[in-house]
N, CA, C and O atoms as a GROMACS GRO file, in nm:
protein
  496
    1UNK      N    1   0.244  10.511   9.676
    1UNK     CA    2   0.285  10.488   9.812
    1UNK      C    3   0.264  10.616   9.892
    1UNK      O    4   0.280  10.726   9.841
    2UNK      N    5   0.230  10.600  10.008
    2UNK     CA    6   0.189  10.716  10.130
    2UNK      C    7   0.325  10.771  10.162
    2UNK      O    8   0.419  10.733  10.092
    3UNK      N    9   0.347  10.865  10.270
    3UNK     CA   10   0.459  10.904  10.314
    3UNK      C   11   0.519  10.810  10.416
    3UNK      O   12   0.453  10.780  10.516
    4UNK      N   13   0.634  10.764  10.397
    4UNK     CA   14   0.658  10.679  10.515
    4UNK      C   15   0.613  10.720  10.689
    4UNK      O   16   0.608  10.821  10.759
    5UNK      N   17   0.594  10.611  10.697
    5UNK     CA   18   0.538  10.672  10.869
    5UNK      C   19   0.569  10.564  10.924
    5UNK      O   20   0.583  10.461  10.857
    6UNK      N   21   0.590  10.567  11.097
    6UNK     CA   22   0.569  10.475  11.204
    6UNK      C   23   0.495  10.554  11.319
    6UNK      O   24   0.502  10.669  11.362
    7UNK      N   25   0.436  10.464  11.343
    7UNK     CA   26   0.282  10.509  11.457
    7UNK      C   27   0.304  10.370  11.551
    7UNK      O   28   0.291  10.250  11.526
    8UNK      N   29   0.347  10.448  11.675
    8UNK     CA   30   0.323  10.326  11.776
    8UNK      C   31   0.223  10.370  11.888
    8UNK      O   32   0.216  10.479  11.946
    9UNK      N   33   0.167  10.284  11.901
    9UNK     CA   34   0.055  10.261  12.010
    9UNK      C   35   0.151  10.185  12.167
    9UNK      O   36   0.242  10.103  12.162
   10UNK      N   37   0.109  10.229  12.254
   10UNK     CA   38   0.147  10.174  12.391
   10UNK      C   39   0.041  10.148  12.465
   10UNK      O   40  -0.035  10.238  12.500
   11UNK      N   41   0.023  10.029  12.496
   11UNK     CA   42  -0.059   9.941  12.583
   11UNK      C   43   0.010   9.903  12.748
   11UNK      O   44   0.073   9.804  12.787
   12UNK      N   45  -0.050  10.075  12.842
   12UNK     CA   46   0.059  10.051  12.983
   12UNK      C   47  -0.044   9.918  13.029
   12UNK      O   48  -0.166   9.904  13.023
   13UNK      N   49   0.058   9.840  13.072
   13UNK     CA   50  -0.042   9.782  13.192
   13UNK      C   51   0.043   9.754  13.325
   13UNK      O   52   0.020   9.681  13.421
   14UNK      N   53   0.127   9.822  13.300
   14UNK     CA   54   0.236   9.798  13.411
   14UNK      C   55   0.188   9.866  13.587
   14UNK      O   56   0.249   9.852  13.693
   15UNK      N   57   0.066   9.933  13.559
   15UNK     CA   58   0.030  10.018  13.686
   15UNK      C   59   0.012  10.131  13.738
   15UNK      O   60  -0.080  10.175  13.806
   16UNK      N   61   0.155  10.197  13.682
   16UNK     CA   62   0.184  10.306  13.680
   16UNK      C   63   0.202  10.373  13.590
   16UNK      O   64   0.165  10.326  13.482
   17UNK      N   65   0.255  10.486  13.588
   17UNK     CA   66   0.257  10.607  13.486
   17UNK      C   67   0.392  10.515  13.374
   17UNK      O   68   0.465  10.420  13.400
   18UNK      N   69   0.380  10.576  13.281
   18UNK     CA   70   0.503  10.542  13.183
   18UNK      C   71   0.541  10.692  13.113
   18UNK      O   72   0.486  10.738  13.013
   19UNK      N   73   0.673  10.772  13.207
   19UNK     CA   74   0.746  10.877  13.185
   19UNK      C   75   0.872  10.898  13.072
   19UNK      O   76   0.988  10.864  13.096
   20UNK      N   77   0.826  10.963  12.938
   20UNK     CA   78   0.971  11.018  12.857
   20UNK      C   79   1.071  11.036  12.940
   20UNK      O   80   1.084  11.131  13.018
   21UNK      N   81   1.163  10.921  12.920
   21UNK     CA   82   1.326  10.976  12.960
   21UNK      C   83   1.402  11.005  12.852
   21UNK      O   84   1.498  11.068  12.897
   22UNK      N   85   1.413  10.994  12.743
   22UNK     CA   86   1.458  11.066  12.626
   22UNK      C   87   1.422  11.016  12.470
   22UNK      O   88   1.364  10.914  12.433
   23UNK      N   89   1.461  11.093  12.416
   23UNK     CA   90   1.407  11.062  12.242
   23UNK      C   91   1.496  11.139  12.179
   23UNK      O   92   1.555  11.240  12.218
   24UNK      N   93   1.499  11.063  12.045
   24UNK     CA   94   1.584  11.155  11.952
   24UNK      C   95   1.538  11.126  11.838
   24UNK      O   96   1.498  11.009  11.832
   25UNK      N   97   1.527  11.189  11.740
   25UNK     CA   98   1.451  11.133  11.602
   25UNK      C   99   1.541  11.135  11.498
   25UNK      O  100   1.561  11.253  11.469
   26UNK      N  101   1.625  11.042  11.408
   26UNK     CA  102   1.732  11.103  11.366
   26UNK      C  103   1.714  11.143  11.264
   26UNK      O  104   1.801  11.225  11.232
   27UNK      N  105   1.605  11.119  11.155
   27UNK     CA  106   1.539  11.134  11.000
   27UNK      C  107   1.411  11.132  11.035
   27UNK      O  108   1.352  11.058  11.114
   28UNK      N  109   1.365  11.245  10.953
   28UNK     CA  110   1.195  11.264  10.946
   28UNK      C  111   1.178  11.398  11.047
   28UNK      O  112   1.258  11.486  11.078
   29UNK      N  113   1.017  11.371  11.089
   29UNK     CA  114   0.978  11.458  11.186
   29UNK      C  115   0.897  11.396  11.273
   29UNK      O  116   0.878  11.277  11.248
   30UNK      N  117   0.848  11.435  11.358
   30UNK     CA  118   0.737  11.431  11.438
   30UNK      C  119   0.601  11.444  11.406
   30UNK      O  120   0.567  11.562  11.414
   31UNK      N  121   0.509  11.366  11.373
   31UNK     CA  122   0.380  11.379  11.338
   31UNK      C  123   0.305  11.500  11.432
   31UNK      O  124   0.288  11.504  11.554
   32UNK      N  125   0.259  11.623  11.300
   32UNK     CA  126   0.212  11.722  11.377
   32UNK      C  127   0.242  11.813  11.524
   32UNK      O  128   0.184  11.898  11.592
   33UNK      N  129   0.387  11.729  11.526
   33UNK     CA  130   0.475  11.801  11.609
   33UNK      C  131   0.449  11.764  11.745
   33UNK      O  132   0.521  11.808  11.834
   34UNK      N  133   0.350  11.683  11.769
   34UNK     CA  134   0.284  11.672  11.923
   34UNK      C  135   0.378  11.489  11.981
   34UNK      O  136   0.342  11.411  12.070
   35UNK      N  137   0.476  11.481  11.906
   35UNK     CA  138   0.469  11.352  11.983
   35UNK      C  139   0.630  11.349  11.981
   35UNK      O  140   0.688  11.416  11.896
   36UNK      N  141   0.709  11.267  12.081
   36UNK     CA  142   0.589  11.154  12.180
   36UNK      C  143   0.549  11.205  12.303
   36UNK      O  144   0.605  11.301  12.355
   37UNK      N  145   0.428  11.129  12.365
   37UNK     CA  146   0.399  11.209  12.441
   37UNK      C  147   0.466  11.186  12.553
   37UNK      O  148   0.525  11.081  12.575
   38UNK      N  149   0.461  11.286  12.633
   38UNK     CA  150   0.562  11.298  12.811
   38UNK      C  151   0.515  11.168  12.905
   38UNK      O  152   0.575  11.122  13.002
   39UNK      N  153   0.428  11.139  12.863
   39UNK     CA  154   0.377  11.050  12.999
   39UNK      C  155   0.242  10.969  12.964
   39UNK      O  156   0.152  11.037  12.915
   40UNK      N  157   0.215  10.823  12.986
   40UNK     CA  158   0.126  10.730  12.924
   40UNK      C  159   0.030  10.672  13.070
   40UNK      O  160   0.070  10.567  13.122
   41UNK      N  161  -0.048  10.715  13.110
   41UNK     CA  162  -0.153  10.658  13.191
   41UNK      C  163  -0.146  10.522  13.193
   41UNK      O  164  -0.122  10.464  13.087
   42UNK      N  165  -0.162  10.454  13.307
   42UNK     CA  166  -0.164  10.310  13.362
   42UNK      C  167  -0.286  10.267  13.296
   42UNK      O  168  -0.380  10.344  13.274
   43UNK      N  169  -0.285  10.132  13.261
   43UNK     CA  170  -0.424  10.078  13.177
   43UNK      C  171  -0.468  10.148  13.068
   43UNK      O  172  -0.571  10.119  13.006
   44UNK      N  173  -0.387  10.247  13.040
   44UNK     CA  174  -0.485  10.312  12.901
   44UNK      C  175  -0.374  10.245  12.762
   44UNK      O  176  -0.260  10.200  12.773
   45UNK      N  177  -0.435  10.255  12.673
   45UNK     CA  178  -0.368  10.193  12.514
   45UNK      C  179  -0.352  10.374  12.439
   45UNK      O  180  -0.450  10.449  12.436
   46UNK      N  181  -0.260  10.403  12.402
   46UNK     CA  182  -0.218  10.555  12.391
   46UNK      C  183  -0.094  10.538  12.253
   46UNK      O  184   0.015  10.480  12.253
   47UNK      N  185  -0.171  10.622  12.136
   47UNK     CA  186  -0.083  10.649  12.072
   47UNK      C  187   0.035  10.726  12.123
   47UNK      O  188   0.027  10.847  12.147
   48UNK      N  189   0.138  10.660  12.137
   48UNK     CA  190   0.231  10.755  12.220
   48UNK      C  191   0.316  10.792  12.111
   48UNK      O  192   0.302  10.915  12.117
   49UNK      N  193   0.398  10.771  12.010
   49UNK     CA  194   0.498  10.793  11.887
   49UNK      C  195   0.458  10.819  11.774
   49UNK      O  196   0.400  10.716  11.739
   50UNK      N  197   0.451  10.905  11.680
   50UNK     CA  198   0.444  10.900  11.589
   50UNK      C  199   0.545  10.977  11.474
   50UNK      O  200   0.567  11.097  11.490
   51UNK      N  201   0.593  10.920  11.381
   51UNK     CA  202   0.702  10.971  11.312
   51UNK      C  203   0.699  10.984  11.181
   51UNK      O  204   0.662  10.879  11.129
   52UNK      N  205   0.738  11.120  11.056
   52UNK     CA  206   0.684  11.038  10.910
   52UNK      C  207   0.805  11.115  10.878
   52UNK      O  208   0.878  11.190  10.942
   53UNK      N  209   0.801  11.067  10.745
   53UNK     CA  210   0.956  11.074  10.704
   53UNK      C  211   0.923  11.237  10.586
   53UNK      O  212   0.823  11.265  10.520
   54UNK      N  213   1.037  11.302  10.601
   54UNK     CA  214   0.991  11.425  10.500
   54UNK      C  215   0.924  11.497  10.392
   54UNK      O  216   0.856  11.598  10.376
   55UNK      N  217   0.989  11.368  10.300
   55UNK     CA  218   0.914  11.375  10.165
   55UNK      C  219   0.829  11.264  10.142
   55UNK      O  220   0.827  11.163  10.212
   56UNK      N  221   0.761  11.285  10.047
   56UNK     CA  222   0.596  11.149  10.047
   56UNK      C  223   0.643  11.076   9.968
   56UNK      O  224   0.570  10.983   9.932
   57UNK      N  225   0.791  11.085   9.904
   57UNK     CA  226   0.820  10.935   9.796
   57UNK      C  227   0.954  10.918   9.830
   57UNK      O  228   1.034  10.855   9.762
   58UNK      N  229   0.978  10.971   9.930
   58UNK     CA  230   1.165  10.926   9.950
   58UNK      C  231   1.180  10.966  10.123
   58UNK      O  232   1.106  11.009  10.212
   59UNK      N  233   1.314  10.925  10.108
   59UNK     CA  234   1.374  10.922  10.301
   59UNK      C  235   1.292  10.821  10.365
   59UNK      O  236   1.227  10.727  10.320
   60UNK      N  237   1.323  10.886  10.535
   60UNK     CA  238   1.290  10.765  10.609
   60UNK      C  239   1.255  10.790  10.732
   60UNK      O  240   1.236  10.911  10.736
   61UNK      N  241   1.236  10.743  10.836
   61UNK     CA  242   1.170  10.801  10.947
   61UNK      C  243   1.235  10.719  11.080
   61UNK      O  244   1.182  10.614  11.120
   62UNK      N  245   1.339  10.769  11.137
   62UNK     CA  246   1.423  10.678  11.266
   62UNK      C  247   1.444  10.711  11.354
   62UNK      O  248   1.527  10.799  11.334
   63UNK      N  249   1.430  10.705  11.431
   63UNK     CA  250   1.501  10.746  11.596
   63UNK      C  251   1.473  10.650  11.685
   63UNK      O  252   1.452  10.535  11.644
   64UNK      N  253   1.468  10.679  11.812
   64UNK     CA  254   1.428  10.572  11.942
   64UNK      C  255   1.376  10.686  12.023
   64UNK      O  256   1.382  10.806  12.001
   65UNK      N  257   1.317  10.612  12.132
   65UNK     CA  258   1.232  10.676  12.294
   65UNK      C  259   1.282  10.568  12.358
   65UNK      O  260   1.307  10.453  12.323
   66UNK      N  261   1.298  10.663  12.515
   66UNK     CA  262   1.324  10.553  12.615
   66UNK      C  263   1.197  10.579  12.707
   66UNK      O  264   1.177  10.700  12.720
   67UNK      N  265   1.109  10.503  12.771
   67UNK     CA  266   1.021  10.532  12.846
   67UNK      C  267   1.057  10.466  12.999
   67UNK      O  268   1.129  10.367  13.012
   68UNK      N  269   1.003  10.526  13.091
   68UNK     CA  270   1.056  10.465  13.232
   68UNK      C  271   0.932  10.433  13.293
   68UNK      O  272   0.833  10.477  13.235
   69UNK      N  273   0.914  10.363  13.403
   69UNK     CA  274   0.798  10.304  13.448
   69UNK      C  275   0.827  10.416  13.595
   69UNK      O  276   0.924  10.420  13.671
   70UNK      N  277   0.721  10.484  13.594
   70UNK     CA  278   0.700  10.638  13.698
   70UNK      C  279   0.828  10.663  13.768
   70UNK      O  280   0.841  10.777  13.725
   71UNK      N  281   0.878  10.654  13.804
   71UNK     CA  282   0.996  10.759  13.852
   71UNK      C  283   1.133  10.595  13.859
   71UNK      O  284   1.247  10.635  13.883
   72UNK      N  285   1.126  10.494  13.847
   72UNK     CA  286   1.224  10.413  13.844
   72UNK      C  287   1.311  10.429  13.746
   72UNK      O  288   1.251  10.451  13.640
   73UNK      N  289   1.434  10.428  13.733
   73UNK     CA  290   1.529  10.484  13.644
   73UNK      C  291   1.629  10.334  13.564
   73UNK      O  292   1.693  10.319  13.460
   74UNK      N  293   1.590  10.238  13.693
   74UNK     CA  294   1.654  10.089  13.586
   74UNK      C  295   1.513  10.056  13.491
   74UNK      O  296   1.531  10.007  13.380
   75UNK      N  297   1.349  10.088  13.548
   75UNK     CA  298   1.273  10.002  13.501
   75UNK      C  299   1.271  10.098  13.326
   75UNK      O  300   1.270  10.222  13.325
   76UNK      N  301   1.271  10.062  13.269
   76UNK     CA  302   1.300  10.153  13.120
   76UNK      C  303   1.267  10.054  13.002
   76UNK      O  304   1.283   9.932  13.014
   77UNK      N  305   1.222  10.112  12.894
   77UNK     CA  306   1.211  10.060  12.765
   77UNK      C  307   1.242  10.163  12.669
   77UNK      O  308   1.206  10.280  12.662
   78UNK      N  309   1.349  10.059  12.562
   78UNK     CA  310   1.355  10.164  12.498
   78UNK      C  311   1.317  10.133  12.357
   78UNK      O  312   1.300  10.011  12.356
   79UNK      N  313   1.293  10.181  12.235
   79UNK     CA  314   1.182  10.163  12.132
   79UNK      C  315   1.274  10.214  12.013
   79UNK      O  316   1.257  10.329  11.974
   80UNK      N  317   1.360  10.142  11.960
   80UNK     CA  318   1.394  10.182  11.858
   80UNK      C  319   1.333  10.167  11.692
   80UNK      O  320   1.288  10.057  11.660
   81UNK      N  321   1.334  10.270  11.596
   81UNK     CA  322   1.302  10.224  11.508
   81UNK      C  323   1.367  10.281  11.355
   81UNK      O  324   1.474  10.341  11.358
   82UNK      N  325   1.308  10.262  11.244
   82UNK     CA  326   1.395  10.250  11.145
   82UNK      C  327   1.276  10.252  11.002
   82UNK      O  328   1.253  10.132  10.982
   83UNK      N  329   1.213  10.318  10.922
   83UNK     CA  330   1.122  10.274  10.829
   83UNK      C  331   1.180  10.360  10.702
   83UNK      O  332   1.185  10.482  10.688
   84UNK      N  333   1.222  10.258  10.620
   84UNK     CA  334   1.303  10.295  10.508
   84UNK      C  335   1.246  10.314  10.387
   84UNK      O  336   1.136  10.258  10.389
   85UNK      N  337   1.272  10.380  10.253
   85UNK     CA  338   1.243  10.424  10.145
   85UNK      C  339   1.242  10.274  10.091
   85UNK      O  340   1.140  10.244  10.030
   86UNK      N  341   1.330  10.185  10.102
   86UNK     CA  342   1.338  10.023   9.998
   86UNK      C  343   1.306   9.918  10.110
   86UNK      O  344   1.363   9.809  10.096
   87UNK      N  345   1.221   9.935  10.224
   87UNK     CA  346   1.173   9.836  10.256
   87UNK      C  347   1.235   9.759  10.364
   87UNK      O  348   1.167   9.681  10.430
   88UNK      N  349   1.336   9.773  10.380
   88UNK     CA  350   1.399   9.743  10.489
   88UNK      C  351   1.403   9.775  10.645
   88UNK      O  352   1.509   9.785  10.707
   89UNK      N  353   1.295   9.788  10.695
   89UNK     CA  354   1.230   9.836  10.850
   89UNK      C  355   1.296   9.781  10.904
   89UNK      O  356   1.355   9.680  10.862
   90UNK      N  357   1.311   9.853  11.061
   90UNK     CA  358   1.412   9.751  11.206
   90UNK      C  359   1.283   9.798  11.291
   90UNK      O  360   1.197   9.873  11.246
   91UNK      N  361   1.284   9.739  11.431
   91UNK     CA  362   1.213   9.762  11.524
   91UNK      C  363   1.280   9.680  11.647
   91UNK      O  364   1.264   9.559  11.658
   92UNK      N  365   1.364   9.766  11.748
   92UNK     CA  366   1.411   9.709  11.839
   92UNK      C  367   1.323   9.757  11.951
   92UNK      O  368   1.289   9.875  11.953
   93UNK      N  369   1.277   9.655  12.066
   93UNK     CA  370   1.217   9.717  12.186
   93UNK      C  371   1.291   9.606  12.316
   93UNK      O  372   1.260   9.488  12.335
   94UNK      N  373   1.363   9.664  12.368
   94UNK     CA  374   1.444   9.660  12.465
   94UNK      C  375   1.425   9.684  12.613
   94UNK      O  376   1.478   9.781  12.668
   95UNK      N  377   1.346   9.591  12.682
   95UNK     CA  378   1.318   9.636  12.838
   95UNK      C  379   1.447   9.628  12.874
   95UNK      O  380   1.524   9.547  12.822
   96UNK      N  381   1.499   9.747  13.004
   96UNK     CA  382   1.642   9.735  13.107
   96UNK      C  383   1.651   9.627  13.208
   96UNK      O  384   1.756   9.590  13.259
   97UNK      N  385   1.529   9.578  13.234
   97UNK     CA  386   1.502   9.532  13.363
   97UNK      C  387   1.439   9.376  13.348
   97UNK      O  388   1.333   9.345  13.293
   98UNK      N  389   1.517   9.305  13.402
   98UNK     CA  390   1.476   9.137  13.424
   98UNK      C  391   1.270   9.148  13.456
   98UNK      O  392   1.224   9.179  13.565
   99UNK      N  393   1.235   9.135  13.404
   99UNK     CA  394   1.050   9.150  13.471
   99UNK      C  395   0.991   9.255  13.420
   99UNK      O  396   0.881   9.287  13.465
  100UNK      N  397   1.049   9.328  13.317
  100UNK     CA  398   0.935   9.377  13.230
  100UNK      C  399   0.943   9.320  13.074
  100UNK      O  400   1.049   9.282  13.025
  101UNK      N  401   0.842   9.319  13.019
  101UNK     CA  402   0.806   9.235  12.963
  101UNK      C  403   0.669   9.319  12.856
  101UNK      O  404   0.552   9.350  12.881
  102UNK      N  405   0.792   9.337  12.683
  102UNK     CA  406   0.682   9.368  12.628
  102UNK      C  407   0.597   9.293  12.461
  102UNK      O  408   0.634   9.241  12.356
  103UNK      N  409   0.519   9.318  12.503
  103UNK     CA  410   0.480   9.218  12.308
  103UNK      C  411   0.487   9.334  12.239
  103UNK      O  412   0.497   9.453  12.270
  104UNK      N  413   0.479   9.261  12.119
  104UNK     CA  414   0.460   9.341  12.017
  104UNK      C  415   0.387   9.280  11.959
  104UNK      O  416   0.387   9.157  11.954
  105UNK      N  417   0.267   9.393  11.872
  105UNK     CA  418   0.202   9.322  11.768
  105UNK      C  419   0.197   9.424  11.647
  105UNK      O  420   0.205   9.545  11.667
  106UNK      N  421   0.185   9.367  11.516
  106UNK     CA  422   0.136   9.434  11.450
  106UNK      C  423   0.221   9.508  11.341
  106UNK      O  424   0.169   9.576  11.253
  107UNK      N  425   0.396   9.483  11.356
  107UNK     CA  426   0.480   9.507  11.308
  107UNK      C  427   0.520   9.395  11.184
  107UNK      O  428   0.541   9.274  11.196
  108UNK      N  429   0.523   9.490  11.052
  108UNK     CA  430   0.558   9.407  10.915
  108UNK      C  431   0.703   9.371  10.869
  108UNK      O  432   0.739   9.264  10.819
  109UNK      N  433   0.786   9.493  10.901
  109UNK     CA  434   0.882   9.455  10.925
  109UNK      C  435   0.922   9.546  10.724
  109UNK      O  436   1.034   9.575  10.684
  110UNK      N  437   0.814   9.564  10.659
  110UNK     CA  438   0.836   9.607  10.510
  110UNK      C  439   0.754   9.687  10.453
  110UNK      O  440   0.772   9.731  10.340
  111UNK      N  441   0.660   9.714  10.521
  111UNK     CA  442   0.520   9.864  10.503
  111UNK      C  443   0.598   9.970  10.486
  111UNK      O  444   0.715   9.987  10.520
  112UNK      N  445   0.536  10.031  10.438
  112UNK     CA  446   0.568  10.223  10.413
  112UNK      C  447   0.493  10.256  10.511
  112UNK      O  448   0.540  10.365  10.544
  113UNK      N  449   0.400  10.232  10.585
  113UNK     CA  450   0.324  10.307  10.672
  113UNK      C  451   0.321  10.184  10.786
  113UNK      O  452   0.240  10.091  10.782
  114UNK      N  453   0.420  10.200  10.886
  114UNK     CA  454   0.444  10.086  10.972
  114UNK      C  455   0.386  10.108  11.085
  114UNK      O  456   0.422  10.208  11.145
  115UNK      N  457   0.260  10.005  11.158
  115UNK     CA  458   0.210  10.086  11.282
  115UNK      C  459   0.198   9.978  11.391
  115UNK      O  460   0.108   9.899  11.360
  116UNK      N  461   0.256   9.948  11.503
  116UNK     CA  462   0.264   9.876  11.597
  116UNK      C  463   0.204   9.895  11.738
  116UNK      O  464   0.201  10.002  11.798
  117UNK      N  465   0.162   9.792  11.777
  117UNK     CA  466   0.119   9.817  11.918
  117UNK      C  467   0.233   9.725  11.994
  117UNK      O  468   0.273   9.617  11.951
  118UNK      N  469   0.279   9.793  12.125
  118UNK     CA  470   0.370   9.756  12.234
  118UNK      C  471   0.247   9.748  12.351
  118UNK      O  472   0.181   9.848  12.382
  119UNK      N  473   0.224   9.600  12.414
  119UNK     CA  474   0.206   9.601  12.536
  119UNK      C  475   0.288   9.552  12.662
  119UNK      O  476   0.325   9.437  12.683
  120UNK      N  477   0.312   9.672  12.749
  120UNK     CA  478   0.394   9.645  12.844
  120UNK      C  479   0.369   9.619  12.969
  120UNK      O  480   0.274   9.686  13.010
  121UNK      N  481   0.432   9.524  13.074
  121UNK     CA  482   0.404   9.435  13.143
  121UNK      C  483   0.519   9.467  13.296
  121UNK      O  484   0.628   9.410  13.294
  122UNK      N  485   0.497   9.524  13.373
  122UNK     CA  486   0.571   9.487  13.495
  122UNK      C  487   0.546   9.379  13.581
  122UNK      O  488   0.464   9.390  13.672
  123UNK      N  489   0.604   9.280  13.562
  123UNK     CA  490   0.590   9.109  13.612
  123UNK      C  491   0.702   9.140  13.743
  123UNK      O  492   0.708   9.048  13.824
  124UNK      N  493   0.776   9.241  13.767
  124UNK     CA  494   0.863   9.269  13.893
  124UNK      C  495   0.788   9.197  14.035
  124UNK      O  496   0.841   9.208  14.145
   0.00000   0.00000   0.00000
């Protein structure tokens, strides 16, 4: 088995910018230290998260991001996640706002190396 990891991809299509309003990682690290990133370009598909868990045969890799749609402070998503040593993955993604609107694809829900794409949608 690989080192646990979660790698999310973000698919903006909402228009505008999609701005870090906070993160916390509670187990693991940050892949190569560069993520997530501050801010996701309108129309572009952007690895924005990536997380792996410490050791390559044990622990786990969890936290959440909240992302905001360019300077609106209700329009928000927030991305929780969870990729465990026995298989037991969570993946919560939580828009604030009645009219945004995101899929998910690509999530197993029981991988060691869990990698999802979120496309997000301002229908406002």
């Amino acid at each position: 088995m690989g080192r646990l990891s979660f790698r999310c991809v973000i698919d903006n299509r909402t228009g505008a910018l999609l701005k870090l309003q906070e993160d916390e990682l509670f187990w693991g690290r940050w892949e190569n230290r560069r993520y997530p990133l501050l801010a996701l370009a309108a129309g572009a598909e952007t690895l924005a998260l990536a997380g792996v868990a410490l050791s390559p045969a044990t622990g786990s890799t969890s936290g959440y991001v909240v992302y905001r749609i360019d300077d609106d402070l209700q329009a928000r998503i927030r991305i929780r996640w969870d990729v465990c040593w026995d298989g037991s993955n969570a993946l919560q993604v939580e828009p604030a706002e009645v009219g945004i609107r995101v899929e998910v694809t690509g999530w197993t829900g029981s991988a060691a190396e869990e990698s999802v794409v979120l496309t997000v949608h301002d229908d406002r």
